[in-house]
N, C-alpha and C positions, 0 to 999 in steps of 0.2 A: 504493500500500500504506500509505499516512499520510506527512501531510508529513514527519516523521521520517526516513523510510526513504531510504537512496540510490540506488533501483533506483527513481527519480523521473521524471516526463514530458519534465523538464526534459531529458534524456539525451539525448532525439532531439532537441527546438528545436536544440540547441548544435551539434548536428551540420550542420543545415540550414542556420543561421545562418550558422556556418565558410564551408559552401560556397560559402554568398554570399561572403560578404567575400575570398572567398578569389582570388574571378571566374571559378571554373571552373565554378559552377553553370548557365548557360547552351549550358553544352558538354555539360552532361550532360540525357539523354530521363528527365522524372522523373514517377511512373505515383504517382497517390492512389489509395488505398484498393481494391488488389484486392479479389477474391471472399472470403472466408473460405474455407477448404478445410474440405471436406466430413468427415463424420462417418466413411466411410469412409475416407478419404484421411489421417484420422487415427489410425486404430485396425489402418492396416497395420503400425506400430507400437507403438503402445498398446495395452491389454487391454481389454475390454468394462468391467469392475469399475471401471479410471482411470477412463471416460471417465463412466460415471454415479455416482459418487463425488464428482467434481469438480461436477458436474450439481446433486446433493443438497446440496452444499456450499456453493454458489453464494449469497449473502445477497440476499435484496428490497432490503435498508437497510444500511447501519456495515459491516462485516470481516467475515470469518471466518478462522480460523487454520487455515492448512495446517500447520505447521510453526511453530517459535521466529522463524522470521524472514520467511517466506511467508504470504500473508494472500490473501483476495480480498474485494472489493466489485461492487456486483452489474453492473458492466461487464466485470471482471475473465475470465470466459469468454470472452465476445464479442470482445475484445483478441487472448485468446490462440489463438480459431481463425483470427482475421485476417492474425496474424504471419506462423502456419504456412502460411496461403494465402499471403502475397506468395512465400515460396520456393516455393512450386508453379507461379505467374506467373513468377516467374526461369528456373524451371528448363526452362519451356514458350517461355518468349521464345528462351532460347537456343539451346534443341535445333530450333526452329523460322529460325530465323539472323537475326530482328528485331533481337536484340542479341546481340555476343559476351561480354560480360561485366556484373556485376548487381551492385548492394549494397543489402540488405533491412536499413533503415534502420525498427527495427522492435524492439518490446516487447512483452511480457513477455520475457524472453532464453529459453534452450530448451533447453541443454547435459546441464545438471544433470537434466532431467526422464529417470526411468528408463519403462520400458515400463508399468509398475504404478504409478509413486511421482512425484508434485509434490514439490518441495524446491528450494531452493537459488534463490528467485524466480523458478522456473521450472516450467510447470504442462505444456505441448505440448513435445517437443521438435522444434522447429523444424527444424534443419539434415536430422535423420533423415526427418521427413516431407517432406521436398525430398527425400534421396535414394532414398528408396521409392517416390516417384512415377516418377523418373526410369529405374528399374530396372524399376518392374511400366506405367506409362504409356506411356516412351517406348524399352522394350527394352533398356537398357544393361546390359552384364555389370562393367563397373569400374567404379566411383566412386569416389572419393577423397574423404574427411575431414580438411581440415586446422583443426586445434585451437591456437590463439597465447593463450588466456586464461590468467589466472595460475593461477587453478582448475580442476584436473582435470575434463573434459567424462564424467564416471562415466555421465552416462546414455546419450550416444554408446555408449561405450561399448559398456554394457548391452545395447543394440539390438541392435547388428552385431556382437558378440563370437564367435558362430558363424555370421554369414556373409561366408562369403571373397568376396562380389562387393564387397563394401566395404572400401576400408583407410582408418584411423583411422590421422592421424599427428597428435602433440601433445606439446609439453613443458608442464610445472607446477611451480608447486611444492611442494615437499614437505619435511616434515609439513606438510597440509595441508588447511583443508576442498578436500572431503568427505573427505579420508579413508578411500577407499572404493575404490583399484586391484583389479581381478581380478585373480587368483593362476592361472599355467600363462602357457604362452606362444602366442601365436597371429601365426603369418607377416604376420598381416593388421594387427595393431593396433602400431604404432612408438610408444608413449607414454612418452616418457621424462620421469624427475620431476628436480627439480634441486635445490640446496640455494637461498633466499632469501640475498639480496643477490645471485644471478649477474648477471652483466653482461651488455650489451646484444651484448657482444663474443663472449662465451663461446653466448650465445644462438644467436647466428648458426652459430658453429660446430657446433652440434647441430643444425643444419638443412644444413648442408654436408657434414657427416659421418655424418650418421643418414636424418635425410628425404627427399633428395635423389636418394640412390643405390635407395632401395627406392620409391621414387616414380617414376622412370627405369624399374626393375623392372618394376614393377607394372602400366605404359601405364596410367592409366587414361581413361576415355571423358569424362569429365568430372569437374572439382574443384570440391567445394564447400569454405563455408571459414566457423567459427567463428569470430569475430571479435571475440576480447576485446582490450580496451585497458586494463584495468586491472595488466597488468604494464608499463605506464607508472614510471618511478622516481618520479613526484609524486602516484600514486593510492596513497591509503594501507589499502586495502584490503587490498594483498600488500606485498611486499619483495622483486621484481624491480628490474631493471634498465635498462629498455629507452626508449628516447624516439624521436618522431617517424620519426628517418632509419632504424631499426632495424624499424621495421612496411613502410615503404617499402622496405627492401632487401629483406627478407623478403617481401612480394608480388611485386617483381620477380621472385625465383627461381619461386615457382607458376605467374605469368603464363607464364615462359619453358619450364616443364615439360607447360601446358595447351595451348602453338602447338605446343609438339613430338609432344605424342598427342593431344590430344581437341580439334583445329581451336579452338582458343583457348577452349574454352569454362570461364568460372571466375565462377562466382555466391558472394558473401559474404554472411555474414547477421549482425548485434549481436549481439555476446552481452553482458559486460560492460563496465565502464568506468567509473567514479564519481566521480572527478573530473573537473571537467565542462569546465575546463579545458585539459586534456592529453588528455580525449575526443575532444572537437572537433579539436584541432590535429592528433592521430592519425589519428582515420579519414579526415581530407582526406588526409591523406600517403597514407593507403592505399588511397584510393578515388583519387587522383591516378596512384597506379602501375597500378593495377588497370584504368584506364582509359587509360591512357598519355598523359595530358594535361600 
């Protein structure tokens, strides 16, 4: 989106890199450049209007502005139908028992994308088009959403707000971008917002007293899982709390809820993270747990 911007390439090297240095990369089955998901396979949650908007929007040369802070360049499509295919290759590896568990190391991020609306450096929403495959592809009645970004996942949200085969579990913070909670209550959606500065401590206990018990609830068939890192306490994007061992205890509890209903099966996907520093040291904590290496 210009070198400026912190939703940078750089995002994923750092990740990759970690895993080197970290030695567990060798332990881990690592797949380049799935399919892109199909035009279909995107518009089981997107509207016809996103998908050729984005389409007309798309530049031959330089940027275009989605938004104050989303742009594209003319690769900018092609990235973000690719993303949304690795979750469909996760979601297909897993339900097929190649792998029991995945992490779609992977940009443009997706959260923020609504059914209609690019925003928020996100144009597909990735995590949803994984869980829509896996519900209309491979028959599941329960899916599971779990959201760790410091920013409200609104366009998750948005998606699955009236359908109950999905639950949507998430904390944020709040006031916050987007700025943009649904109002009414739904069984389905656990999103709790929280005040900035909470701690990594207090964090945990909203997943032990909130997500855990309606995630138990719920059985579901499979858990996916948004995967921001920038409520990191050194990414200055937010004003959480959280470092390393607090992503790592936190995926332990999923892993342990995903053996108990859905034969382990738990696919993650980037969302943000921006410093690039406590990016990388996080998602190896959390692709370390996630894998149990």
């Amino acid at each position: 989106m210009g070198s400026w911007h912190p939703e940078c390439p750089e995002r994923v090297d750092v990740i990759n890199d970690q895993l080197l240095s970290s030695g567990i990369l060798p332990f881990l089955d690592a797949t380049d450049n799935p399919r892109p998901a199909t035009e279909a396979e995107i518009l089981r949650v997107h509207t016809q209007v996103h998908l050729d908007h984005l389409k007309k929007l798309s530049p031959a040369s330089g940027y275009a502005a989605v938004d104050g802070d989303t742009s594209m360049n003319p690769h900018t499509l092609a990235a973000a139908f690719q993303a949304a295919g690795a979750g469909i290759a996760a979601v297909d590896a897993v339900m097929a028992g190649s792998a029991v568990s995945a992490f779609c190391n992977v940009r443009p991020p997706g959260h923020h994308a609504e059914s209609g609306r690019a925003m928020g450096f996100c144009f597909f929403n990735n995590v949803a088009v994984a869980a829509a495959h896996a519900l209309a592809h491979h028959g599941l009645s329960r899916v599971a959403i779990i959201d760790f970004d410091v920013h409200h996942g609104n366009g998750t949200e948005d998606i699955f707000y009236d359908e109950p085969r999905v639950m949507m579990c998430s904390f944020y913070q709040h006031p916050f971008y987007p700025n943009s909670r649904r109002e009414g209550e739904r069984d389905h959606m656990v999103n709790v917002p929280v005040d900035a500065y909470t701690t990594g401590f207090d964090l945990r206990q909203v997943v032990s007293d909130i997500w855990l018990p309606r995630l138990r609830a719920f059985e579901p068939e499979l858990i996916l899982v948004s995967a921001g890192f920038d409520a990191h306490r050194e990414d200055e994007m937010g004003q959480l709390g959280m470092v390393e061992s607090d992503y790592a205890w936190i995926t332990d509890q999923l892993v342990m809820v995903a053996e108990s209903c859905a034969q382990g099966r738990i696919i993650s996907m980037l969302e943000g993270g921006y410093n690039l520093s406590s990016l990388g040291r996080s998602a190896v904590a959390h692709i370390r747990s996630l894998s149990k290496l």
